[in-house]
N, C-alpha and C positions, 0 to 999 in steps of 0.2 A: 387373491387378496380380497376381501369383503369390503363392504360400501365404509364401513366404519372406518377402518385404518386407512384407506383409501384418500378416505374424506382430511383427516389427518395429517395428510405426507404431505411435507412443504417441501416446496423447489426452488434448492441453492444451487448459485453458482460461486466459487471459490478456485483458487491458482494453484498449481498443484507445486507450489513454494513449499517446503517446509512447517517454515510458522502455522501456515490457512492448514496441513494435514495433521500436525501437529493437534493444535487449538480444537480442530474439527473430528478429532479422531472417536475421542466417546461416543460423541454425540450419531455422529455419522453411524457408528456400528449397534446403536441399541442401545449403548450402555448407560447413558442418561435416565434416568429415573425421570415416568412422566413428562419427558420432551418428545413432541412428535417426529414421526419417522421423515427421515431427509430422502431426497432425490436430489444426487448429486452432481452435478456437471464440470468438468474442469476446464478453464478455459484462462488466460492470463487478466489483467487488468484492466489492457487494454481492450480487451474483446466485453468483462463485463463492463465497462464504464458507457461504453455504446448500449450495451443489453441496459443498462439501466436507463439511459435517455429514450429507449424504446418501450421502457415500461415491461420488459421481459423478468420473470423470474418476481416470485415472492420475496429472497432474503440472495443478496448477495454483496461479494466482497470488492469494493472498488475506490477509487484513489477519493481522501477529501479532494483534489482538488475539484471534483467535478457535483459535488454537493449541490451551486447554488442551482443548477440545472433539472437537479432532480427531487429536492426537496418538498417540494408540490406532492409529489404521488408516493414518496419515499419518509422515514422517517431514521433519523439515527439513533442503532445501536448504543448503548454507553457503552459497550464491551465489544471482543471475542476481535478487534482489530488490532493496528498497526499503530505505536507511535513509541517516541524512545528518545534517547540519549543517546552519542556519538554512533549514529544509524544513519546519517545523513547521506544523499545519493552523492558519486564524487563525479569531475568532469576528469578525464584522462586524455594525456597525449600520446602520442610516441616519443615524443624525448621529452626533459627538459625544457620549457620554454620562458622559463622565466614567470610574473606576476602573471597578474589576471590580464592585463591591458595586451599580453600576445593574444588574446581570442580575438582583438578588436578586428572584424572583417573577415572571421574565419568562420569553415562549413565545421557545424557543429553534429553528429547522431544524436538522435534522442529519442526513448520510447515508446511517449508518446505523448501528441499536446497536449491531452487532457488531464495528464499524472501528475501527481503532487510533486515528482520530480521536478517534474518541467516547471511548475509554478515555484519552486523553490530555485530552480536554475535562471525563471527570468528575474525574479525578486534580485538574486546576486547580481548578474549581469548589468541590470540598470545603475546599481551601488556600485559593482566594481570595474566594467569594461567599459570603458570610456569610446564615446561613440557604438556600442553595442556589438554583437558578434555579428556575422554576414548571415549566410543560409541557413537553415536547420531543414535537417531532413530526417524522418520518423524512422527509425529501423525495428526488425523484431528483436527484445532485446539481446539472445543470444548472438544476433550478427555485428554487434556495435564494436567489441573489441579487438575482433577480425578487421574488421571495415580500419579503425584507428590503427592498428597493426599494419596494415596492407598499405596505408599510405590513400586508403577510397575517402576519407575526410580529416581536417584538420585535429577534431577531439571528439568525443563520448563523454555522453550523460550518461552511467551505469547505477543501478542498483541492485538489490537483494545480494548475492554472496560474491558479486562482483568486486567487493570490497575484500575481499580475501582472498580473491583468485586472480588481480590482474597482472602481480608481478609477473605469473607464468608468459604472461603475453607480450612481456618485453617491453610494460607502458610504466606510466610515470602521474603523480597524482598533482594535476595543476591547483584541483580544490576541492574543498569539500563544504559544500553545498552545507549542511548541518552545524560543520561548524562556525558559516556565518549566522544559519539562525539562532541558533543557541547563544553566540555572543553578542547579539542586537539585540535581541528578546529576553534572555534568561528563561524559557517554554522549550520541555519537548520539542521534537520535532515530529508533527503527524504529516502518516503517511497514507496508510488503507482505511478506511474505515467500512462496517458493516452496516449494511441498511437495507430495510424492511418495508415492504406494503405498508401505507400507512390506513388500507382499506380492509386489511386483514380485523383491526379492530384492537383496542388499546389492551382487552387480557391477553388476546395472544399476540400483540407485542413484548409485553412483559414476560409472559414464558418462554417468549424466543430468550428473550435477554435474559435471564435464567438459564436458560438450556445453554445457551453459548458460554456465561460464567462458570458453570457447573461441569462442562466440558474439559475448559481447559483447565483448571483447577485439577481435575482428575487426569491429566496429563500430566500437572508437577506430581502430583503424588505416585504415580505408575509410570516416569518415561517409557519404560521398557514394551510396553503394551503399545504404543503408536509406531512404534520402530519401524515394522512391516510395512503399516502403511505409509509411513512417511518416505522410507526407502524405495518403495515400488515407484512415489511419483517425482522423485527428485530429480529435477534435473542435472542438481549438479550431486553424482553419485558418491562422492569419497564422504565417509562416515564422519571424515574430524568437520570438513566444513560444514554438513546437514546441519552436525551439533553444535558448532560455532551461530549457523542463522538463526538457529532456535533460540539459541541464550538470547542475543540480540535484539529479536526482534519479539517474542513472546514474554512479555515482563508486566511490572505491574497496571501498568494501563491496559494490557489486553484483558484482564480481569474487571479493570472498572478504572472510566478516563477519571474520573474524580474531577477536582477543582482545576489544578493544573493541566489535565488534558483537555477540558472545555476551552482554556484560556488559550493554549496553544491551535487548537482549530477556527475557534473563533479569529485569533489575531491572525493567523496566517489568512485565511477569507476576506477578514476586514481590509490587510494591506495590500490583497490581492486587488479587488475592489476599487481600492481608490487608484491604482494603476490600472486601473482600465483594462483586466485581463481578465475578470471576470463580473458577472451581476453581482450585484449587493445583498447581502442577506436580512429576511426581514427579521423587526427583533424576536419571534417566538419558532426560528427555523429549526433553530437546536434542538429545542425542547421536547424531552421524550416522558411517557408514550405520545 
């Protein structure tokens, strides 16, 4: 490889989720017209949301909730992430338990503090469990629905195709996390967002954000051409739910957040914020390049 293209290669880190192989797949393999060459790493959310507070990696894909943290050295994508309608993460039991006020005191999984899950699970929680839940304990997320199976915690916070897959586990859906945002708020619910060196320099911010537009784009036009790679890195390997997470969670925010996706990251931050859960964001955080 010569100095030139070299010089060129950006280094992401992205989840080897579906949607991120998905969205990622042009671009990853060349086919992008004039986006530079990626160096790609996979590693879950919770691994880049740390890489990100450490300043690791040029361009990678990590929870808004951890935005106000890294904002300073990062800037946000308007595209090629997470956010949506009825995509919201859910809390699961093993049986039945009735309302939300059965968590009151109970060991919760969750995948991790920094996830917009989690910020969406305590947003609920304060509104709906009266006196608040007991413990939380961080799990990876494939071991949460075992863990609430097995009787090792009271409920799980799950997300991405957990949502499709928990009946196999013999659980039960105490709530769904999205659909309180969405009935308090009327906003999307965000989830991942993408973001970038904001030292890289604001042109090639903008052809990031190009190249990530341009990517997935070229994903609705040709699903058939990501398939491989999205297959090789899925975790959850049965073809109907890959193609079920993709519907879901690749739509038209991951294209471009527009007005309503601004409104949804911004409100979710600002109410995060005034609950004391995270910094306050300044007014020009958002704004890209």
């Amino acid at each position: 490889m010569n100095d030139t293209v070299r010089n060129d290669t950006v280094r992401i880190a992205y989840s080897p989720c579906p949607n991120d192989t998905f969205t990622f797949d042009a671009w990853a393999h060349g086919r992008v017209p004039g986006a530079p060459a990626l160096d790609v790493t996979f590693a879950d959310i919770d691994v880049t949301n740390g890489m990100a507070e450490r300043g690791e990696f040029d361009v990678l894909k990590v929870s808004y909730a951890v935005l106000p943290w890294v904002l300073d050295e990062y800037a946000l994508l308007p595209c090629g992430g997470a956010l949506g309608r009825g995509c919201g993460p859910l809390v699961l039991t093993r049986e039945e338990l009735g309302g939300p006020e059965a968590l009151a005191g109970k060991t919760v999984a969750v995948p991790s503090e920094r996830s917009t899950a989690y910020l969406l699970f305590r947003l609920w929680a304060a509104a709906e469990v009266p006196g608040g839940v007991g413990e939380v304990v961080v799990l990876p997320f494939h071991e949460i629905m075992p863990a609430v199976r097995d009787g090792k915690v009271d409920a799980g916070l799950v997300i991405h195709e957990a949502r499709f897959t928990y009946q196999n586990y013999g659980l039960a859906c105490l709530a769904d996390m999205g659909d309180h945002w969405e009935n308090t708020t009327g906003l999307p619910i965000p989830l991942g967002a993408i973001i970038a060196k904001r030292s890289l320099g604001e042109e090639t911010l903008r052809r990031l954000a190009d190249a990530a537009r341009t990517s997935v784009r070229m994903a609705w036009d040709d699903p058939e051409a990501s398939r491989p790679y999205v297959l090789e890195h899925a975790q959850e390997m049965d073809p109907a739910v890959t193609d079920q997470h993709i519907g879901l969670y690749v739509n038209e925010f991951t294209a471009g957040l527009g007005e309503d996706g601004y409104a949804a990251v911004r409100g979710l931050l600002t109410r995060a914020a005034a609950e004391g859960l995270v910094p306050p964001l300044g007014p020009d955080a958002l704004r890209f390049p």
